[in-house]
C-alpha positions in Angstrom: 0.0 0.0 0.0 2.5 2.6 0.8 4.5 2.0 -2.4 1.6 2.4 -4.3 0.5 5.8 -2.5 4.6 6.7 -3.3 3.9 5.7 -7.2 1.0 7.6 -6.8 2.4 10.9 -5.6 5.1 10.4 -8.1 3.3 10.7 -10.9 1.0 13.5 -9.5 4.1 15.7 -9.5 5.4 14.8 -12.9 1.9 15.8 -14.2 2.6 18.7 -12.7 6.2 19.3 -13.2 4.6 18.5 -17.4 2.0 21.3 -16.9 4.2 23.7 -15.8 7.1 22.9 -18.2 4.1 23.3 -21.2 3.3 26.4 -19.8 6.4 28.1 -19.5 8.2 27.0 -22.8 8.8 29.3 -25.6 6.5 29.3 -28.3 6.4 31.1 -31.6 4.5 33.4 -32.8 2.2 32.7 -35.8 2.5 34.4 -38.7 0.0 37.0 -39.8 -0.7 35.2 -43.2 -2.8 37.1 -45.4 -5.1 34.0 -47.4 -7.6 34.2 -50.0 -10.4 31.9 -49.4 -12.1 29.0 -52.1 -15.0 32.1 -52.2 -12.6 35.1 -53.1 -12.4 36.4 -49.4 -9.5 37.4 -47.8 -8.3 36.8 -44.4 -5.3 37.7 -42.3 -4.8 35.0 -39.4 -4.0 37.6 -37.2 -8.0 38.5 -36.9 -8.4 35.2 -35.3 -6.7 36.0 -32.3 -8.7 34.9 -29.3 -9.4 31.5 -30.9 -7.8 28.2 -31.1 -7.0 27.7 -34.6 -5.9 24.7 -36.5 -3.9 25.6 -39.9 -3.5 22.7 -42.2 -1.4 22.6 -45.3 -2.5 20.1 -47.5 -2.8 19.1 -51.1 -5.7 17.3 -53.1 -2.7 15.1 -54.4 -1.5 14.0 -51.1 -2.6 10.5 -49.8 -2.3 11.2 -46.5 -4.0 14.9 -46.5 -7.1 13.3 -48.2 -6.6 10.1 -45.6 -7.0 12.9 -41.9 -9.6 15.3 -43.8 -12.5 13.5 -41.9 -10.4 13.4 -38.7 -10.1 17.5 -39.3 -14.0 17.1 -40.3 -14.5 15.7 -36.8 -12.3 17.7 -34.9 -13.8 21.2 -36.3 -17.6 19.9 -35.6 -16.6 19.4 -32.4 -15.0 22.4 -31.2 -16.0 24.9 -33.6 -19.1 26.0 -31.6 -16.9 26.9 -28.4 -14.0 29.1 -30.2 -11.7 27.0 -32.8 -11.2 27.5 -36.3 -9.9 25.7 -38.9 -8.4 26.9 -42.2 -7.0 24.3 -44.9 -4.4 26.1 -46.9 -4.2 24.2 -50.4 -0.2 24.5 -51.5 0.3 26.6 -54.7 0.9 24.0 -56.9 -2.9 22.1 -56.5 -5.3 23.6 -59.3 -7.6 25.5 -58.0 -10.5 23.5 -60.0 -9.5 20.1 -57.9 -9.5 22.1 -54.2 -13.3 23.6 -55.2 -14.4 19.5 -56.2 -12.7 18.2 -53.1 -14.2 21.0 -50.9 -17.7 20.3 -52.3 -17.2 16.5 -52.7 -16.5 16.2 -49.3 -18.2 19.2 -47.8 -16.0 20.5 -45.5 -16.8 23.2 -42.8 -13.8 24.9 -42.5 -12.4 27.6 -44.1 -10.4 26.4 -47.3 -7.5 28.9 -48.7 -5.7 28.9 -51.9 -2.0 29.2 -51.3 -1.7 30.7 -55.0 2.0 32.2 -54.6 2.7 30.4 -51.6 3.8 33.8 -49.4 1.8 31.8 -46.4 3.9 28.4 -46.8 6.7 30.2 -46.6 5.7 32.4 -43.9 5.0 29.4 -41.6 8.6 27.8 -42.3 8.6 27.4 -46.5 6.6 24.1 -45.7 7.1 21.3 -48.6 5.6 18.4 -46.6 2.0 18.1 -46.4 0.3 17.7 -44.6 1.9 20.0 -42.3 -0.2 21.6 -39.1 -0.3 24.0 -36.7 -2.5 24.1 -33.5 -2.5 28.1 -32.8 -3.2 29.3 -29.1 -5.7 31.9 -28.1 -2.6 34.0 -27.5 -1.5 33.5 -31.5 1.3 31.4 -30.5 2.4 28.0 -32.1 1.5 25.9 -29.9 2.2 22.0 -31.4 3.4 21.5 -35.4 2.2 18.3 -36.8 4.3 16.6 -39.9 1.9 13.9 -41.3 -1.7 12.6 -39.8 -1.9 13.8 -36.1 -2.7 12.1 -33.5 -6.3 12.9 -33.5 -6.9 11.6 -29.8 -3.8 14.1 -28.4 -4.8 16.6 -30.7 -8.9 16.6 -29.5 -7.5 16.3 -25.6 -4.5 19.6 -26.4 -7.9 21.0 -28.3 -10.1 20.2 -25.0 -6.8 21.9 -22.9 -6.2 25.1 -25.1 -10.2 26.0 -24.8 -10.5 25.8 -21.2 -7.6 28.0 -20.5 
């Protein structure tokens, strides 16, 4: 019994020490990306300050981009009514034409924005791997970078964390 209460207290203060080390470390900024949306609109990421944003560069060409969209799908109808947005920035180099089918095939909820000259790729790193994401605080910092298909379980429970604080 007493090792078990020792084990116990242990691993409260490692949660904690974790906790504390998460919310002391250095983050980046994100950029202020000016994007053209699918529709024509424009929007600067800046103006969603106060939200938790998910950024997703991606590609119609990409196996694994098309493989997480409904894990994104499912992640943006969950949180979007308490605060998080999520914009899917199609690389420069996927036609226009097949982003507009795949938005409408697949009907996503999010905001979907052309990377036409691919000033935001670059602006978040000069990505070339998709899909590449970033969770975005309510403070406009980088919080986590994804390369590949996030853990959509971690990513929902970091989600659950970043709205509550």
């Amino acid at each position: 019994m007493k090792t078990l209460r020792i084990a116990l207290a242990a691993l409260v203060l490692a949660a904690a020490a974790g906790g504390l080390y998460l919310s002391t470390q250095q983050r980046d900024p994100a950029p202020a990306a000016e994007l053209t949306l699918l529709d024509g609109s424009r929007i600067n990421l800046a103006s969603l300050r106060g939200k938790v944003v998910l950024v997703n560069f991606w590609a119609t060409s990409c196996t694994t981009c098309v493989k997480e969209m409904p894990g994104l799908i499912a992640t943006h109808q969950r949180f979007a009514p308490r605060g998080y947005e999520t914009v899917a920035v199609a690389m420069s180099y996927d036609p226009p034409a097949y982003v507009a089918n795949f938005v409408q095939t697949r009907k996503l909820p999010f905001k979907v924005a052309l990377d036409h000259s691919g000033d935001a790729a670059r602006q978040f790193g000069d990505i070339k791997l998709t899909p590449t994401t970033f969770l975005i605080g309510k403070d406009g910092q980088i919080v986590k970078r994804y390369v590949g298909e996030p853990d959509f379980a971690a990513l929902n429970q970091l989600v659950e964390r970043l709205l509550g604080a």
